[in-house]
VOPAGU-2260 file (C-alpha; in pm, 1 decimal, decimal comma):
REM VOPAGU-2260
SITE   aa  ch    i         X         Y         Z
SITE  UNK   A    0       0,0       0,0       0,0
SITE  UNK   A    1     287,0     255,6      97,0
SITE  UNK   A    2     585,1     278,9     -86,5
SITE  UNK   A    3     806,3     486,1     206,2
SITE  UNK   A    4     717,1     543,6     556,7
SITE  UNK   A    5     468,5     804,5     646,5
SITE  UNK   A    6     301,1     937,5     936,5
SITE  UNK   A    7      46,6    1125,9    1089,9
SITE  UNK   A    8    -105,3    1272,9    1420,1
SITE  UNK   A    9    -429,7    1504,0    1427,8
SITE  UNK   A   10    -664,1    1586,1    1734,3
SITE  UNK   A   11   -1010,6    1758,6    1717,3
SITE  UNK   A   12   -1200,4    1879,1    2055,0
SITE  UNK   A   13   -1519,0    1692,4    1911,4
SITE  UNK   A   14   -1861,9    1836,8    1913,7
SITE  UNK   A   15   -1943,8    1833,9    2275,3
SITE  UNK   A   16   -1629,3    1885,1    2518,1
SITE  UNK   A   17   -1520,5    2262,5    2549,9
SITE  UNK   A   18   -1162,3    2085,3    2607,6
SITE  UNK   A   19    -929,7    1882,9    2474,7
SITE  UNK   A   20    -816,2    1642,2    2685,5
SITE  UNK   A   21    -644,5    1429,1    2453,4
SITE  UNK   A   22    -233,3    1419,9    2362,4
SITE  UNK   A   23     -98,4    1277,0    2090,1
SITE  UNK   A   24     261,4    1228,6    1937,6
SITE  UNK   A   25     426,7    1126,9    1608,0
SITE  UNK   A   26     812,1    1103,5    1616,7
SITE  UNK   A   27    1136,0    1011,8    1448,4
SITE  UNK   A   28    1077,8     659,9    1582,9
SITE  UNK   A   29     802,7     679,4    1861,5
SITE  UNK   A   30     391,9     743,3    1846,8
SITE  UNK   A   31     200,8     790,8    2090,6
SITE  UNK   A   32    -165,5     856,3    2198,3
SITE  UNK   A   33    -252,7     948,0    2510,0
SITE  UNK   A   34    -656,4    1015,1    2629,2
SITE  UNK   A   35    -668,2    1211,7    2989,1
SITE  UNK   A   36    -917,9    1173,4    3212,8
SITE  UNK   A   37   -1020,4    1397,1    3552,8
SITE  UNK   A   38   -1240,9    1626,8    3385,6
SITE  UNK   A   39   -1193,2    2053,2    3281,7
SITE  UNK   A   40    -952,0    2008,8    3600,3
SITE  UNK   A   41    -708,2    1807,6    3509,5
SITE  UNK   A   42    -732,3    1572,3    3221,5
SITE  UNK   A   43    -541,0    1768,1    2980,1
SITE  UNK   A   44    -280,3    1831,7    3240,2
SITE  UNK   A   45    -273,4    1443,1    3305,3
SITE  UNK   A   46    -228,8    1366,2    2907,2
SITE  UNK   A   47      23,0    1650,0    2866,8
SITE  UNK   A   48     248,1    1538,2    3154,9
SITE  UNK   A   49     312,8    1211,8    3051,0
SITE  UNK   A   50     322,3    1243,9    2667,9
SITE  UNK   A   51     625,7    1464,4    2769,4
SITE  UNK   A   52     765,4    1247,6    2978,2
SITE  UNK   A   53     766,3     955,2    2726,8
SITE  UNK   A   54     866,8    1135,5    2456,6
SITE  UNK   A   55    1229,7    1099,1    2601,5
SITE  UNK   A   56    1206,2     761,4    2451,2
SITE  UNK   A   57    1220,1     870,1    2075,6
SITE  UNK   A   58    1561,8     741,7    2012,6
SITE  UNK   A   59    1737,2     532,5    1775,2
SITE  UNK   A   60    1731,2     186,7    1986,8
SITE  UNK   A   61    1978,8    -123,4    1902,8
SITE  UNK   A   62    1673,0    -349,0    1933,8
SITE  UNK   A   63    1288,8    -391,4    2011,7
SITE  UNK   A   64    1359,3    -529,3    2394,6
SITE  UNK   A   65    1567,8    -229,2    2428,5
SITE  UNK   A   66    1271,0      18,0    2323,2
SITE  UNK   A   67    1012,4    -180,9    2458,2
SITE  UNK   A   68    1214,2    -185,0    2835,2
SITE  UNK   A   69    1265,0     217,7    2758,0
SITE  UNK   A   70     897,3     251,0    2669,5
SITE  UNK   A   71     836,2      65,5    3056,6
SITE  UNK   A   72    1049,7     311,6    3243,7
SITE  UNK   A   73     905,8     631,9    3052,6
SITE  UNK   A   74     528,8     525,7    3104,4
SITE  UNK   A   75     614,8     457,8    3465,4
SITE  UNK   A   76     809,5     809,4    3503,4
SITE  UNK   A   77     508,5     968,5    3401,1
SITE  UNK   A   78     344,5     783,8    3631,3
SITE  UNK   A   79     501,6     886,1    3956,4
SITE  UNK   A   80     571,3    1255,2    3773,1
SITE  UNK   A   81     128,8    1268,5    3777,0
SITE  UNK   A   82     126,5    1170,0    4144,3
SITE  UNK   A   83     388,4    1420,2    4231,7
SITE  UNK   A   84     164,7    1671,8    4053,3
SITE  UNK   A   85    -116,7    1592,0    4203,6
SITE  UNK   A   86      78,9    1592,7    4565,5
SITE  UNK   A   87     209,8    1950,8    4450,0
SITE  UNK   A   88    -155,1    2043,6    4374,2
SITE  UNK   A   89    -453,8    1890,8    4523,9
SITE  UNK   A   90    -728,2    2038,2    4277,2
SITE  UNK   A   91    -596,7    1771,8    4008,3
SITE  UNK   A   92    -702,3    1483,0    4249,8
SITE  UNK   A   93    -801,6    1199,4    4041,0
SITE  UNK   A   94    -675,1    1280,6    3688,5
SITE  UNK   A   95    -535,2     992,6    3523,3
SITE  UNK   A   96    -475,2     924,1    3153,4
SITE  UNK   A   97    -435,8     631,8    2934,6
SITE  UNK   A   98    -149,2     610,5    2665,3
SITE  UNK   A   99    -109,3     352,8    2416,0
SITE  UNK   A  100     298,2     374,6    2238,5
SITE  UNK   A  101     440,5     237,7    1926,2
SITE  UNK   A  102     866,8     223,8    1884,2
SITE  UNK   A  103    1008,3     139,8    1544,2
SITE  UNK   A  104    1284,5     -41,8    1582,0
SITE  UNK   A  105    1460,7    -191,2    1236,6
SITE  UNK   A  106    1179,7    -436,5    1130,4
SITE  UNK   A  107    1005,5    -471,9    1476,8
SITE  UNK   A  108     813,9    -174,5    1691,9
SITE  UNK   A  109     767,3    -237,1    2056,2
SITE  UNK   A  110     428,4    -105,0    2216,1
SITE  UNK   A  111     320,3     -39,9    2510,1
SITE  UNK   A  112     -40,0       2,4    2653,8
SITE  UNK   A  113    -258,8      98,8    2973,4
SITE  UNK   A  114    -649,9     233,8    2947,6
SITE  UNK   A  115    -896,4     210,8    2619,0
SITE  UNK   A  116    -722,2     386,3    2353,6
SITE  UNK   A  117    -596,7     136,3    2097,4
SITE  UNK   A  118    -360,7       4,5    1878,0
SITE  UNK   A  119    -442,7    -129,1    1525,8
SITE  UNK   A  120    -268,8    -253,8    1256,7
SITE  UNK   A  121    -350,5    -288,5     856,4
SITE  UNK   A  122    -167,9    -565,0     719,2
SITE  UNK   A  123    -260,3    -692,8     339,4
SITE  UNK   A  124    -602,5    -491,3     381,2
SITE  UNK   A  125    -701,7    -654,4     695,0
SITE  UNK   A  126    -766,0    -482,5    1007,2
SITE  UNK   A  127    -654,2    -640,1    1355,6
SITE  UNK   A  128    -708,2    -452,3    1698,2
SITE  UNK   A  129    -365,8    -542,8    1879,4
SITE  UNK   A  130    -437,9    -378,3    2231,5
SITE  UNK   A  131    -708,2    -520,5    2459,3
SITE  UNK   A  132    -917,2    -245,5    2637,3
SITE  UNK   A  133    -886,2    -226,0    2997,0
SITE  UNK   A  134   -1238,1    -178,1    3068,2
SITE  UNK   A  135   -1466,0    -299,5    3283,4
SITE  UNK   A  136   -1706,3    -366,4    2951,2
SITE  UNK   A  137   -1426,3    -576,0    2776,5
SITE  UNK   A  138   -1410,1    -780,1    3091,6
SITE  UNK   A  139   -1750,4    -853,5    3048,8
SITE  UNK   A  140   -1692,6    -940,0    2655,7
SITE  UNK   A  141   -1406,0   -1170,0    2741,7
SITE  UNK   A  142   -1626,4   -1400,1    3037,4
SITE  UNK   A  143   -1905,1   -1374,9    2748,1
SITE  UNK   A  144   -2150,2   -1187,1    2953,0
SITE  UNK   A  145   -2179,1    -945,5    2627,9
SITE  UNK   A  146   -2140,8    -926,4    2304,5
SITE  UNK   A  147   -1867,5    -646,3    2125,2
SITE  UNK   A  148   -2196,1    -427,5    1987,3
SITE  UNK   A  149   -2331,3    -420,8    2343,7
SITE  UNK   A  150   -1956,6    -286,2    2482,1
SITE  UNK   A  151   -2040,8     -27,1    2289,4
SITE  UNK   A  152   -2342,8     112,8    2421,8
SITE  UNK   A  153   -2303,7     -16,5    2743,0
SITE  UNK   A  154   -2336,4     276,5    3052,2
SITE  UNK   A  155   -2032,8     155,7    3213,3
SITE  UNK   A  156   -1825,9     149,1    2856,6
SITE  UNK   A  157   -1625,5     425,6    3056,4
SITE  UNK   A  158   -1478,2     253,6    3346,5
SITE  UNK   A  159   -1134,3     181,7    3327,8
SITE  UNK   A  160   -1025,6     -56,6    3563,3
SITE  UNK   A  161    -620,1      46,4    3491,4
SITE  UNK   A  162    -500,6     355,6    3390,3
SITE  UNK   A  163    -198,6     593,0    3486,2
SITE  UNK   A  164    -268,9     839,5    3739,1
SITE  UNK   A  165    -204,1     864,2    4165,0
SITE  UNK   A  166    -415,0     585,9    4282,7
SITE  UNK   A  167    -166,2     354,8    4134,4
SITE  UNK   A  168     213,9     397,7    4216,9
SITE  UNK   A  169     299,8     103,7    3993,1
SITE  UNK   A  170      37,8       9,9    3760,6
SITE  UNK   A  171      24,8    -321,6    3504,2
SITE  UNK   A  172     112,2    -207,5    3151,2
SITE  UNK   A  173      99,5    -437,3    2844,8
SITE  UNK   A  174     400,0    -473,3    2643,1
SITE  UNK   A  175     478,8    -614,1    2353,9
SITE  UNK   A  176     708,0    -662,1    2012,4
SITE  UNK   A  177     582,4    -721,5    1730,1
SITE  UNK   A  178     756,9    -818,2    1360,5
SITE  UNK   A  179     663,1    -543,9    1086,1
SITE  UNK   A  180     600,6    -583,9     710,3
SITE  UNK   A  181     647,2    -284,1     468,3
SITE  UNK   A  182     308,1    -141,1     351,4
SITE  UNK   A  183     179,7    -211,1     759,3
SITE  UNK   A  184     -37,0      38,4     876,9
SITE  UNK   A  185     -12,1     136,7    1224,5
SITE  UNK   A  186    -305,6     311,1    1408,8
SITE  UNK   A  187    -319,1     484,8    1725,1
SITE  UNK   A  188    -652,4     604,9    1834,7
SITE  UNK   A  189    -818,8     749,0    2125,9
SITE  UNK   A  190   -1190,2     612,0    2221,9
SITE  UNK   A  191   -1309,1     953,2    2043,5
SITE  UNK   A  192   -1279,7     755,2    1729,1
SITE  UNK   A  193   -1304,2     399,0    1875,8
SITE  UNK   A  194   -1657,2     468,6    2008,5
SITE  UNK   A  195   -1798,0     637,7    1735,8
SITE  UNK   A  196   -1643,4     449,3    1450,5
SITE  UNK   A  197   -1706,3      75,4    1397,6
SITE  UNK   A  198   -1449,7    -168,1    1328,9
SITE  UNK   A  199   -1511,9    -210,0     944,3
SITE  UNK   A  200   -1556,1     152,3     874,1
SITE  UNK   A  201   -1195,4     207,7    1038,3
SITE  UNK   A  202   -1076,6     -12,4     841,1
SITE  UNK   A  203   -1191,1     110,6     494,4
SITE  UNK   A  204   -1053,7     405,4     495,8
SITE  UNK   A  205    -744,2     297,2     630,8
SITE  UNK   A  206    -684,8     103,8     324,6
SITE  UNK   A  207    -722,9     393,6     107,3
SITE  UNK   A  208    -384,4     415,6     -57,4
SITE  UNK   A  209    -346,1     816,0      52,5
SITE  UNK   A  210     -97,1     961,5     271,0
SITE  UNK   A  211    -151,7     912,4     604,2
SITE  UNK   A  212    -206,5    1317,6     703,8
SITE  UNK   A  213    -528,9    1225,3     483,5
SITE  UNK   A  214    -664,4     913,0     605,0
SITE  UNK   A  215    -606,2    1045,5     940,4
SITE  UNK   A  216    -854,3    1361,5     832,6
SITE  UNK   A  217   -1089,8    1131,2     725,1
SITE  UNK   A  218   -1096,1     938,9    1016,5
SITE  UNK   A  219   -1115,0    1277,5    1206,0
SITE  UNK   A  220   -1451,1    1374,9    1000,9
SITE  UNK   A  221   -1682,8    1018,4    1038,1
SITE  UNK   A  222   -1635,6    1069,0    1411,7
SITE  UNK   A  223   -1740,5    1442,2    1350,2
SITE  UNK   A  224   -2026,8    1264,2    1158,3
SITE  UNK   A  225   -2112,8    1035,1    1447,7
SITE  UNK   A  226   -2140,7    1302,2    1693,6
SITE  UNK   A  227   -1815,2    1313,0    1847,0
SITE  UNK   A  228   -1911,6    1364,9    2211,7
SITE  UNK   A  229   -1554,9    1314,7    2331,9
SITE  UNK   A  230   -1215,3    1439,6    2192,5
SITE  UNK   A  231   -1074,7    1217,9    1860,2
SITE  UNK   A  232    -736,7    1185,9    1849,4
SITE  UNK   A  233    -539,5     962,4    1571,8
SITE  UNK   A  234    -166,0     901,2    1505,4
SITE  UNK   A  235     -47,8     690,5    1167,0
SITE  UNK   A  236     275,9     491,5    1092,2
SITE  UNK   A  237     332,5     349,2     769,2
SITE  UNK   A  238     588,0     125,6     765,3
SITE  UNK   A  239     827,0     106,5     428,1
SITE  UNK   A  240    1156,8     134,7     298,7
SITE  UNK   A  241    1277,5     448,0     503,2
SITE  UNK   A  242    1086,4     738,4     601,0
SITE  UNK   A  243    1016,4    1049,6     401,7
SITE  UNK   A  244    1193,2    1345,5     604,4
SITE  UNK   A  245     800,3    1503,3     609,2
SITE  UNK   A  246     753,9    1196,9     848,4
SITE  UNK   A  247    1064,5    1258,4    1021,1
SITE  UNK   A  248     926,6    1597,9    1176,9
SITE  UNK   A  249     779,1    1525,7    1509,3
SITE  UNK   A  250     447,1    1630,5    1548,7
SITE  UNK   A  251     251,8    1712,5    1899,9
SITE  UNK   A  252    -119,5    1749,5    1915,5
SITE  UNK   A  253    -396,0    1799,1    2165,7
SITE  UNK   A  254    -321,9    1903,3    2497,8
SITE  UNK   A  255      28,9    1900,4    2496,0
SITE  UNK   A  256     113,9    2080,8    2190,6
SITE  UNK   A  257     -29,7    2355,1    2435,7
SITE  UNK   A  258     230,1    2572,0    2757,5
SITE  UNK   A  259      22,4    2387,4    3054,3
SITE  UNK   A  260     -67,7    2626,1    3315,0
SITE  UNK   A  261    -173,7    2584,1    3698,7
SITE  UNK   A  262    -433,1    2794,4    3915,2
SITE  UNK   A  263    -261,5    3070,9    4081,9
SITE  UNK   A  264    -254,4    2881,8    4383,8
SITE  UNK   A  265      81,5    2836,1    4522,7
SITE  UNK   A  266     202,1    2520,2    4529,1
SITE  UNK   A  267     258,8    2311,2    4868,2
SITE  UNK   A  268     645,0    2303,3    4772,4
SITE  UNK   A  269     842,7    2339,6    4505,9
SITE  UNK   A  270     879,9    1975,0    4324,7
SITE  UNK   A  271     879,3    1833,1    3971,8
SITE  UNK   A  272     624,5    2085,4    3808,3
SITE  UNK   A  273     746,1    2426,2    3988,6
SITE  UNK   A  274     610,9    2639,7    3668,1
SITE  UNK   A  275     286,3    2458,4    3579,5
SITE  UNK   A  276     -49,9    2642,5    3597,7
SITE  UNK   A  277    -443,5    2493,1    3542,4
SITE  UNK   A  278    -569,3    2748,4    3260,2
SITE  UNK   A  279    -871,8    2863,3    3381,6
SITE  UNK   A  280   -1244,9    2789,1    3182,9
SITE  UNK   A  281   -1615,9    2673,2    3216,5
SITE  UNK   A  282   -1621,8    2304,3    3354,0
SITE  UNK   A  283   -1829,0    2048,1    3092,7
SITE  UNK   A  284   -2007,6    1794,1    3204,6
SITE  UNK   A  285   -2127,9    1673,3    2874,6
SITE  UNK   A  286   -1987,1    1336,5    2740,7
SITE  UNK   A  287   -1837,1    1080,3    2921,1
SITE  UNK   A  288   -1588,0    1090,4    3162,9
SITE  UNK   A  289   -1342,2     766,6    3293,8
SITE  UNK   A  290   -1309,4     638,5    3570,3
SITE  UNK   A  291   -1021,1     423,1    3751,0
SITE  UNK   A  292   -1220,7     209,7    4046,2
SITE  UNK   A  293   -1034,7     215,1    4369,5
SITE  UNK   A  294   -1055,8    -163,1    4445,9
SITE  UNK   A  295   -1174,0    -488,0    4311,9
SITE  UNK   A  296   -1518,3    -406,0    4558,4
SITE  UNK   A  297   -1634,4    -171,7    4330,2
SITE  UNK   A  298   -1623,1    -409,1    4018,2
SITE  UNK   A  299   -1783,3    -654,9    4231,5
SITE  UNK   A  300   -2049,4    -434,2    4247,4
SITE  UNK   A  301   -2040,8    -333,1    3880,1
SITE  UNK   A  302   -2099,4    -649,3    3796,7
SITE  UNK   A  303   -2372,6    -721,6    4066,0
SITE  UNK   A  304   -2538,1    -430,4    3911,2
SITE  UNK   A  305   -2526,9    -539,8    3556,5
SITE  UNK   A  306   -2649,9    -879,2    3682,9
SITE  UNK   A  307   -2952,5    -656,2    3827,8
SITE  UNK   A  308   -2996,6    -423,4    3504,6
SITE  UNK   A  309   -3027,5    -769,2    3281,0
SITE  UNK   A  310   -3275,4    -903,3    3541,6
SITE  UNK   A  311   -3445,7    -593,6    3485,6
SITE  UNK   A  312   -3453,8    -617,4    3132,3
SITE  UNK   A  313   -3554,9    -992,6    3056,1
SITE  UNK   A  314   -3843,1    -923,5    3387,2
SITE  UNK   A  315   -3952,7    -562,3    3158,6
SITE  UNK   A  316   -3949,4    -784,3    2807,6
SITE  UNK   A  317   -4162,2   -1076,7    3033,1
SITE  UNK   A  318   -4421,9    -824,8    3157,0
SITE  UNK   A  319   -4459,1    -628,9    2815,4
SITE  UNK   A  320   -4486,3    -948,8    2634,8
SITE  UNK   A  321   -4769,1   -1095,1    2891,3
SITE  UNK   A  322   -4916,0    -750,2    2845,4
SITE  UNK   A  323   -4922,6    -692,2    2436,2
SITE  UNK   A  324   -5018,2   -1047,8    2445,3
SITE  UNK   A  325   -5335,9    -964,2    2656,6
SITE  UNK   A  326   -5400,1    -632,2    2504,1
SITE  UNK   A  327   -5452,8    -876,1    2172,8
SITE  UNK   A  328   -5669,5   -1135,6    2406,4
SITE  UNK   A  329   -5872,9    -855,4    2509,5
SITE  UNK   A  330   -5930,5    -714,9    2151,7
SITE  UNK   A  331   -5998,8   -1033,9    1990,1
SITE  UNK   A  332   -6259,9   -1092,1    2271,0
SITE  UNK   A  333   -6402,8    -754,1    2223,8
SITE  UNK   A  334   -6458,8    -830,1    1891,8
SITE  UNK   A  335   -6567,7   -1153,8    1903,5
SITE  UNK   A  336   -6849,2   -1029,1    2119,5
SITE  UNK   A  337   -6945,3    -750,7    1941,2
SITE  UNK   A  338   -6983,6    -979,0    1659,7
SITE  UNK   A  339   -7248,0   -1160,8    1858,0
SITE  UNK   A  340   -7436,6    -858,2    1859,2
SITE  UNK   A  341   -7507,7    -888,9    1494,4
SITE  UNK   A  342   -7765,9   -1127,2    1324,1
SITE  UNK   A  343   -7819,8   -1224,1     949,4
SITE  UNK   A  344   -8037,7   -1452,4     710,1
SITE  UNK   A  345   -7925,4   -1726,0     464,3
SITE  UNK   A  346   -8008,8   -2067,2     349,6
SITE  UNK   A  347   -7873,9   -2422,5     546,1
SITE  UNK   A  348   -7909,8   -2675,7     283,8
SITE  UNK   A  349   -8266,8   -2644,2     187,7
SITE  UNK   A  350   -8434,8   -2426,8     454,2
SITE  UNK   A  351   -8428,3   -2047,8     543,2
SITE  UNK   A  352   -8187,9   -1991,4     854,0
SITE  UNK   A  353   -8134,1   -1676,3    1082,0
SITE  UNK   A  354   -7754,3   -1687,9    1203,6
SITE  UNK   A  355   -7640,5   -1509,5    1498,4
SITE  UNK   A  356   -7286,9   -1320,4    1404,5
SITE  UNK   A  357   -7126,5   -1206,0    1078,8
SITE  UNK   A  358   -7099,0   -1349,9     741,6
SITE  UNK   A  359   -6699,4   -1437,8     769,4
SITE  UNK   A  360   -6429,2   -1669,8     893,8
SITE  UNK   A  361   -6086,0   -1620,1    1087,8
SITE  UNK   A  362   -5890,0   -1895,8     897,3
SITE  UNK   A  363   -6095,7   -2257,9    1060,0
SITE  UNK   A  364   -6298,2   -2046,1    1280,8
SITE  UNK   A  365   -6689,1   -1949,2    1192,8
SITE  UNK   A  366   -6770,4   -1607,8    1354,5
SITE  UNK   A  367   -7173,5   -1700,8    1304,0
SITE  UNK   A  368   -7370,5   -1959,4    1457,7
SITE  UNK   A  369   -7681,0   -2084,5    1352,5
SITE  UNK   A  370   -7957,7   -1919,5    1551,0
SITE  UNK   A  371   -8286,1   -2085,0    1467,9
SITE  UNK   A  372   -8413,0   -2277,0    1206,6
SITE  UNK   A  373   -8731,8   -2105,6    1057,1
SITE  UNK   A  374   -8874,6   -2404,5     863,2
SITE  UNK   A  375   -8943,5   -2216,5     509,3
SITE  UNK   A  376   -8847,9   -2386,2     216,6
SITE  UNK   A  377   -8578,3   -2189,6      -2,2
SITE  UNK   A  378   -8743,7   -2341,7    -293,1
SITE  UNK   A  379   -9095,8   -2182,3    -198,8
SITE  UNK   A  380   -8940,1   -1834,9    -196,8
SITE  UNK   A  381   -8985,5   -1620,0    -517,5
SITE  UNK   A  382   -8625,3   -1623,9    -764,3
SITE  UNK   A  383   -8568,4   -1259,3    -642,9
SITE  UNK   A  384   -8569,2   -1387,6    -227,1
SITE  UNK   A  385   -8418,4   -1675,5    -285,3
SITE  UNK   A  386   -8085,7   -1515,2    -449,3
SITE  UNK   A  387   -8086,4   -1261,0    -132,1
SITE  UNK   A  388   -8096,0   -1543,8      86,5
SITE  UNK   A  389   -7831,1   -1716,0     -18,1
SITE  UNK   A  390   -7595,4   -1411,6     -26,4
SITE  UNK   A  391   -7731,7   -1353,6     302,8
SITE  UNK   A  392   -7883,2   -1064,3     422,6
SITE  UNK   A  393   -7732,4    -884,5     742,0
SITE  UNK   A  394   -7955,1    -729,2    1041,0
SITE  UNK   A  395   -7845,7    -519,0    1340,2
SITE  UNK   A  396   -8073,9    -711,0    1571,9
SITE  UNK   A  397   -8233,3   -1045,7    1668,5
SITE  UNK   A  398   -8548,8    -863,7    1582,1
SITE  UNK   A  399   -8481,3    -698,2    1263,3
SITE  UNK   A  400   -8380,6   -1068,1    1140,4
SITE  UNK   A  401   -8752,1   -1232,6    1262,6
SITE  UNK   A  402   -8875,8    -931,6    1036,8
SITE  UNK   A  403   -8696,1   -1050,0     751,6
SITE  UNK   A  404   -8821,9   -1412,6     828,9
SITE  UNK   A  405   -9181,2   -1292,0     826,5
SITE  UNK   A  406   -9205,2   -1106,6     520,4
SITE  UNK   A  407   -9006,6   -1378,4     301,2
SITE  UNK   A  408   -9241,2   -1662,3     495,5
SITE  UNK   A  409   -9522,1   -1466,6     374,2
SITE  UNK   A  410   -9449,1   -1371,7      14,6
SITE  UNK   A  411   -9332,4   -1735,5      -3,1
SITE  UNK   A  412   -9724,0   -1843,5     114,3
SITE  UNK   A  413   -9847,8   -1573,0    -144,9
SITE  UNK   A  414   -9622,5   -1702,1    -427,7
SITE  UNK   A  415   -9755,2   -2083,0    -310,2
């Protein structure tokens, strides 16, 4: 698909946020995405600080378990550099961000990953997600409690059960290394795009044979089109030959392509982040927020609670289906009776019969009855009574229908 390497990294705010909270980073050799979390207080300060920090680790590395044990120390760094910010200032209790990292190395990248942004790669037009969300939702998918589609619109899709940040001081990251082909496609993504965008549509355009500052655009606009109620950020490394020196540039977006800047309060002492400052502007509640749960309790309880909300469901579905299924009891009772209001006369064989009902069948079952046999001949009746007779003819009441009787058994004595 690509004939040199290439690469790529745009952010967008979204539709909804008034922030962006996101980071992302394409190097000389490392890419990186990183998705804060905390809210207007702190998640773009939580995004910036470690993109920084790992950004040291955009060097030329001998091999992949050389980059991949650098890409471990940096993401841990930023780790303890987050708690020591939020130690220096207490207003950015509970920020936290994810990052997902990808560096080259030769023929081989070695990535790293904590939180729900992800990792894909386009090989030979196929589209594999390498990183496994840490999510409470995915842990749900992998016991088989839900299906992928359901993740997605589930109200705890959110809750990120690991993530970098100061409730943590050494928190479980996912490394890897991984063999590269030329003409790979390497995508970075926040859950701006990952939960807006499906799979397939992902990986369409990704196989577009454009440069990857345009496929990255694209991206960028059918989460636009979906809403985009958080912030989108994507990164892009094509792997080829060598790299184009465009690609060579390093590119920061998002949050920390921005100076940070702290409240005006002073800080407790002076420490990693003397010069920092929060810039000031309206909180937003809309969209949703992460959340890191303090202890395995609370995703006991998660799970207790979807366990409730699916008894909920399948008792709601039970009662609405006993209920529709009355409503049409009720109706075809209704009718049936009003049906039995009616009366009409027509012809049994050879005789003149009054019917109680209507002149018409539900598939095997008669809605008439026969009410009372009068007794008159049908032959006796004159051509013109006898034809209306045996298309029937309908009265509103029991009465009405011994009129009819009456006349036609009288014509029929005065035709005799």
């Amino acid at each position: 698909m690509t004939k040199a390497g290439d690469s790529a990294a745009i952010s967008h705010v979204g539709k909804i946020r008034s922030n962006n909270q996101d980071s992302g980073y394409a190097g000389t050799h490392l890419f990186i995405v990183a998705d804060g979390m905390g809210g207007h207080a702190g998640g773009d300060v939580a995004s910036a600080i470690a993109l920084k920090r790992i950004m040291q680790a955009d060097a030329d590395f001998t091999s992949a378990q050389d980059a991949e044990a650098a890409l471990q120390t940096a993401i841990s760094s930023a780790n303890a550099e987050l708690a020591e910010a939020v130690f220096e200032h207490p207003e950015l209790g509970g920020m936290g961000t994810t990052v997902d990292a990808i560096v080259a190395v030769g023929d081989e990248v070695a990535i790293a990953h904590i939180g729900d942004s992800r990792i894909y790669l386009l090989r030979d037009g196929e589209l594999s997600q390498i990183t496994t969300d840490h999510t409470f939702v995915q842990r749900l998918v992998d016991s088989g409690r839900i299906s992928e589609e359901e993740a997605m619109v589930h109200p705890r899709r959110s809750v990120l059960m690991r993530v970098l940040g100061d409730v943590d001081s050494n928190p479980e990251i996912d490394t890897m290394v991984m063999r590269t082909h030329p003409g790979d496609r390497w995508l970075l993504c926040s859950d701006g795009l990952s939960g807006v965008v499906d799979k397939d549509a992902i990986q369409v355009t990704l196989a577009q044979d454009l440069p990857a500052r345009q496929v990255g655009e694209q991206l960028i606009r059918k989460a636009l089109d979906g809403g985009a109620p958080d912030n989108v950020t994507v990164v892009i490394y094509d792997v080829g030959a060598e790299r184009s020196a465009s690609a060579q540039t390093p590119v920061t977006v998002g949050s920390a392509s921005r100076p940070l800047a702290f409240q005006n309060d002073p800080p407790r002492r002076t420490g990693l982040l003397p010069s920092l400052r929060l810039h000031s502007g309206r909180s937003t509640p809309s969209g949703p927020s992460h959340f890191e749960p303090a202890s395995d309790d609370y995703l006991d309880e998660l799970i207790e609670e979807d366990a409730r909300r699916a008894k909920r469901r399948r008792l709601i579905w039970l009662v609405g289906s006993i209920v529709f299924v009355l409503a049409i009891a009720l109706t075809l009772l209704l009718g049936y009776a009003w049906t039995q209001t009616r009366y009409f006369v027509g012809a049994d064989d050879d005789t003149v019969v009054i019917y109680q009902g209507i002149q018409q069948d539900i598939g095997p079952f008669s809605l008439s009855t026969e009410h009372n046999d009068t007794g008159i001949p049908v032959s006796m009746l004159s051509t013109y009574d006898r034809q209306q007779v045996e298309r029937t003819i309908s009265a509103s009441s029991l009465e009405e229908a011994r009129e009819i009787v009456s006349r036609l058994r009288t014509t029929s004595k005065d035709g005799g």
